[in-house]
C-alpha positions in Angstrom: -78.1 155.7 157.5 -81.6 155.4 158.5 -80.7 152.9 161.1 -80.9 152.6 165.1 -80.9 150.4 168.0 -83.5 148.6 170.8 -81.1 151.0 173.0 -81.2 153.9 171.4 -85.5 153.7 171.4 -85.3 152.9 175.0 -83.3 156.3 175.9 -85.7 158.2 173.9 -88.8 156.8 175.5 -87.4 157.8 179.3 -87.1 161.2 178.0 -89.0 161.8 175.2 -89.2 165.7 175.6 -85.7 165.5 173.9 -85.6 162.8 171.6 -88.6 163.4 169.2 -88.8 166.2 167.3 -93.0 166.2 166.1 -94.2 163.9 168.5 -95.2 165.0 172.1 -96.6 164.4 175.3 -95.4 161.1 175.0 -96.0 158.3 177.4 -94.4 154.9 177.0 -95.5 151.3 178.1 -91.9 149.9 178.7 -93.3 146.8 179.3 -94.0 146.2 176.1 -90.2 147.5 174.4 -89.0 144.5 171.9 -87.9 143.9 168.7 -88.8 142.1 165.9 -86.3 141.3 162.9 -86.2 144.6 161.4 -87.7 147.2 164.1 -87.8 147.9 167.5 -91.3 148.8 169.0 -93.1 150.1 171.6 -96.5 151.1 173.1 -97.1 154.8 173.5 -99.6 157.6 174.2 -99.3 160.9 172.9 -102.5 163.2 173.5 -105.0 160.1 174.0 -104.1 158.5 171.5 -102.6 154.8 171.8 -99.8 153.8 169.3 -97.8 151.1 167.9 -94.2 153.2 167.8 -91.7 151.3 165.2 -88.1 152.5 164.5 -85.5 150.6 162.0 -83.0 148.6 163.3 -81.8 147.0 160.3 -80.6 148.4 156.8 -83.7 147.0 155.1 -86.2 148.3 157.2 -87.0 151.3 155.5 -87.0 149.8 152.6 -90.0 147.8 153.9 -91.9 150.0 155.6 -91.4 152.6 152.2 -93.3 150.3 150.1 -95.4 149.3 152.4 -96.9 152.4 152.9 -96.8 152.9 149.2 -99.2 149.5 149.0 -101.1 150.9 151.9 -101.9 154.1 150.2 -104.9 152.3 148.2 -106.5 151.7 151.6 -106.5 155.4 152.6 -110.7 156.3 153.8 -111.3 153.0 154.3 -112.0 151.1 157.4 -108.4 149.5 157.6 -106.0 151.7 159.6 -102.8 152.0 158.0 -99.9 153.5 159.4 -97.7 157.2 159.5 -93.7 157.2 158.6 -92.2 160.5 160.3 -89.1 161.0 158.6 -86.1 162.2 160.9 -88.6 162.0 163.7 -86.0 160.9 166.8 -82.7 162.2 168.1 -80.0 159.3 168.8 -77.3 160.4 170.6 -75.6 157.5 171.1 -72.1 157.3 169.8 -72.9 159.9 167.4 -76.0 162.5 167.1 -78.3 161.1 164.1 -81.7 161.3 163.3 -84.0 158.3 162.8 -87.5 157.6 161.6 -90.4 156.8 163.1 -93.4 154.6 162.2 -96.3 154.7 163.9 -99.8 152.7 163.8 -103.2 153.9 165.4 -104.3 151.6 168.1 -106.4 153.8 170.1 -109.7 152.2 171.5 -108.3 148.5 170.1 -107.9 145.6 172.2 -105.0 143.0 171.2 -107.0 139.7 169.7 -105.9 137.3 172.2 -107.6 139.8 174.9 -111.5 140.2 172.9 -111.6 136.4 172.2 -114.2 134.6 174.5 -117.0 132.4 174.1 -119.4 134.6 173.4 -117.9 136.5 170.1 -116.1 133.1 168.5 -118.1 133.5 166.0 -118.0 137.1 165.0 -114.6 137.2 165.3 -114.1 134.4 163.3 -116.8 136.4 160.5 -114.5 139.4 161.6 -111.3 137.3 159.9 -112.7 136.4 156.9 -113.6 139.9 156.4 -110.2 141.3 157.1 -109.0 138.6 154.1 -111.9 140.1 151.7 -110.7 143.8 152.9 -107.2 142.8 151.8 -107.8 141.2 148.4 -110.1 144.1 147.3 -107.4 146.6 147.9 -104.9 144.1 146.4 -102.3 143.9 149.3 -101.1 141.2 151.1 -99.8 141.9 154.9 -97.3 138.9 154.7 -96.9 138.8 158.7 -100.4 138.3 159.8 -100.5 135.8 163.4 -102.9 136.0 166.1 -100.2 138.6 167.9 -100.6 140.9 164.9 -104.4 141.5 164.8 -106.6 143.7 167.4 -110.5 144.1 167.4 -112.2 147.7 167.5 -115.5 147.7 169.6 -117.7 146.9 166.5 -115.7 143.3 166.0 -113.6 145.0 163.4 -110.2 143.3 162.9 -107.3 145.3 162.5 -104.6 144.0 161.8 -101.0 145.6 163.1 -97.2 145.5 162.2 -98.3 146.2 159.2 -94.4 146.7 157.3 -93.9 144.0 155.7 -97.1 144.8 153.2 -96.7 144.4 149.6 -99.5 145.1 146.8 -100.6 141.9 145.1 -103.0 139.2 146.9 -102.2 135.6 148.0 -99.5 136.0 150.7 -102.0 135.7 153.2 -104.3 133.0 152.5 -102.6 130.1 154.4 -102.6 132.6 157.6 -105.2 133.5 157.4 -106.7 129.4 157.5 -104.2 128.9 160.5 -105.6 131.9 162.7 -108.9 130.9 161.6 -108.1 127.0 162.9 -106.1 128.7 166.1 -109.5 130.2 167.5 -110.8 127.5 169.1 -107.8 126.5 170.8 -107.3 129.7 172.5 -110.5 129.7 173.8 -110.6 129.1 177.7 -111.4 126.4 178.8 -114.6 124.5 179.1 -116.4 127.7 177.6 -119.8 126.8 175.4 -119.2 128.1 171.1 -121.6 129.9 170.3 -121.2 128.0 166.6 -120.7 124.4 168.5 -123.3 124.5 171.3 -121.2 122.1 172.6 -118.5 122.1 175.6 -115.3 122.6 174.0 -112.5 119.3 173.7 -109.7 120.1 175.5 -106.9 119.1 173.8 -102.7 119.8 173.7 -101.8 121.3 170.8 -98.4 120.0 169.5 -95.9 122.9 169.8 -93.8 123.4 167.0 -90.0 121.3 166.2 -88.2 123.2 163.8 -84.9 120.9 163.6 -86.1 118.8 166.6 -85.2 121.7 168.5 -88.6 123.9 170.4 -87.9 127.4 171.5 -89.5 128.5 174.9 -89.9 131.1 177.1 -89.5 131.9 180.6 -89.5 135.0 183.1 -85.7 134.6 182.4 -85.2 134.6 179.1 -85.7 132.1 175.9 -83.9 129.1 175.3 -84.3 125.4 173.3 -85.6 121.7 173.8 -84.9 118.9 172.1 -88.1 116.4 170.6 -88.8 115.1 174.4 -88.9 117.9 175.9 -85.8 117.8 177.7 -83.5 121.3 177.9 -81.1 121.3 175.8 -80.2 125.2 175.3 -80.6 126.9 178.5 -83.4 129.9 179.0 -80.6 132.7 178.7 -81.3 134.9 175.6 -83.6 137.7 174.9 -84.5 137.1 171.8 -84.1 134.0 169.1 -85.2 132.6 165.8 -85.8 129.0 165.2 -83.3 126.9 163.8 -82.4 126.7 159.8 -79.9 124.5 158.9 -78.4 123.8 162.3 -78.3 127.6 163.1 -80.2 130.1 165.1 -79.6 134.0 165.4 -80.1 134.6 169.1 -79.2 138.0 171.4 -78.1 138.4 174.6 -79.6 140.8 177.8 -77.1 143.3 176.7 -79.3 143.3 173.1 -75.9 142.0 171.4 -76.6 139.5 168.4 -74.7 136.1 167.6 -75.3 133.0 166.5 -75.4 129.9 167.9 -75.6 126.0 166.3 -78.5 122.9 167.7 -76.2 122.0 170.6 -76.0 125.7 172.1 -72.4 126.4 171.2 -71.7 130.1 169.8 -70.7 129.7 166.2 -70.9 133.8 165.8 -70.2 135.5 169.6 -73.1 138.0 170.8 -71.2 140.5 170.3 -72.9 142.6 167.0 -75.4 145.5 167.1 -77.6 143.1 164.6 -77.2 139.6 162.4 -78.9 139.0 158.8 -79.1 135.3 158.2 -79.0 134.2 154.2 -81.2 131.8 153.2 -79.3 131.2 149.8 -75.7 130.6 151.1 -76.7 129.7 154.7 -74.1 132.7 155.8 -74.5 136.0 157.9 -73.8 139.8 157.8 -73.3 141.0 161.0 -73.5 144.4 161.7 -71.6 146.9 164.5 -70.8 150.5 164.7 -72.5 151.3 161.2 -69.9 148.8 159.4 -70.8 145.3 157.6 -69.2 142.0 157.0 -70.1 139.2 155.8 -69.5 135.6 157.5 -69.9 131.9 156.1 -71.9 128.8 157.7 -69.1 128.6 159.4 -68.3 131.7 160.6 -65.6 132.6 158.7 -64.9 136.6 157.6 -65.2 136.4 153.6 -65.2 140.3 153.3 -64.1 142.9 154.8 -65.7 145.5 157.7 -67.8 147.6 155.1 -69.3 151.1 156.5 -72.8 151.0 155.5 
């Protein structure tokens, strides 16, 4: 199974001599080791040359990053970067020796969007957005994931965007993201800075964070946890990664990178105990994941099959 863990990405990037098999000199920013639903990533250097690294942590990521590249191919000698799957690429040795693969994405000379945005380039970055959606709809693909986090600007104002492994051929999964970034702009700005488009001082203003559930995730040097509509705590900062709420329920992880699930009032309805935890939108139930077996679980956490090896 093409599958591995946040872990087993960490022990590879402290000694990276023995864990990749193509890849060398490599130089990891720790700092930046997370996950995401379906991959655990990293910032890396390998000859002067900055990357996104991605490995699967899910069973469906390969299947997503497979056609993605497949939808990416049509963009090949153009001006979007797309990004490399190295099949077999790094040794895990934990529990058992196995081979995962690797994706990775060209960053070199980008700078993360958040970072280029000032009052000076509002504007061309904002022409540099719209032309990222025209680049997309004339090679027919749709990134499906695209948020301010996900973009970086090259030193002409191109936008590029990154995490790019959810991509799918076909147009029109983008368009309302592509408005919302477009809207978020200003708002990042800093504050009282002149737009160069608004010759005006900039309103400051609060932007109302997002209630999913009346329940608002945050974030501090801790860890991540949840308040309620008045933003009072109500789910203390102790995880290290969470979803939102959907229907009362919320896949969280622990600092030991275990995954459970947990219900609006903070009590575990699924311990943190697995290796990873699939929430299903159609029966509002889970598959948890551990040790390379699956089961399924109801809203309610009860066992409905039995430990399946995948």
């Amino acid at each position: 199974m093409d599958i591995c863990t946040i872990n087993d990405l960490r022990e590879a990037l402290t000694a990276p001599e023995q864990h990749f098999c193509t890849l060398d000199n490599v130089r990891a920013e720790l700092t930046t080791l997370s996950r995401t639903t379906h991959f655990a990533e990293c910032v890396v250097t390998s000859h002067d040359h900055k990357m996104m690294l991605y490995v699967p942590i899910t069973p469906r990521a390969m299947e997503l990053a497979l056609g993605a590249n497949r939808a990416l191919y049509a963009t090949r000698g153009s001006r979007l970067r797309t990004m490399i799957i190295l099949r077999a690429e790094m040794i895990c040795r934990s529990k058992s020796e196995r081979r995962c693969s690797v994706i990775v994405e060209d960053i070199t000379e980008l700078t993360p969007f958040r970072d280029a945005l000032n009052g000076n380039n509002s504007l061309s970055l904002r022409d540099g957005i719209r032309e990222l959606g025209t680049q997309l709809s004339f090679y027919n693909i749709s990134h499906n994931n695209l948020t301010i986090n996900n973009l970086m600007v090259d030193r002409n104002g191109i936008v590029h965007p990154i995490r790019q492994y959810y991509t799918t051929t076909g147009i029109g999964g983008d368009s309302e993201s592509l408005k919302q970034i477009l809207a978020d702009i200003e708002s990042l700005l800093p504050r009282g800075c002149v737009c160069e488009d608004m010759s005006c001082y900039r309103v400051e203003r609060d932007r109302e964070q997002r209630l999913n559930e009346n329940r608002q995730m945050f974030r501090t040097a801790r860890g991540i946890g949840y308040k309620d509509e008045r933003g009072e705590v109500v789910i203390p900062d102790i995880y290290s990664w969470a979803t939102d709420f959907y229907e009362g329920r919320a896949i969280v992880a622990n600092n030991h990178n275990k995954f459970g699930v947990i219900d609006r009032n903070g009590n575990e309805i699924v311990p943190t105990i697995y290796d990873h935890i699939e929430f299903n939108r159609t029966t509002c139930g889970f598959k948890a994941y551990r040790d390379n077996l699956m089961a399924e679980f109801s809203y309610s956490a009860e066992q409905i099959t039995t430990w399946e090896e995948i």
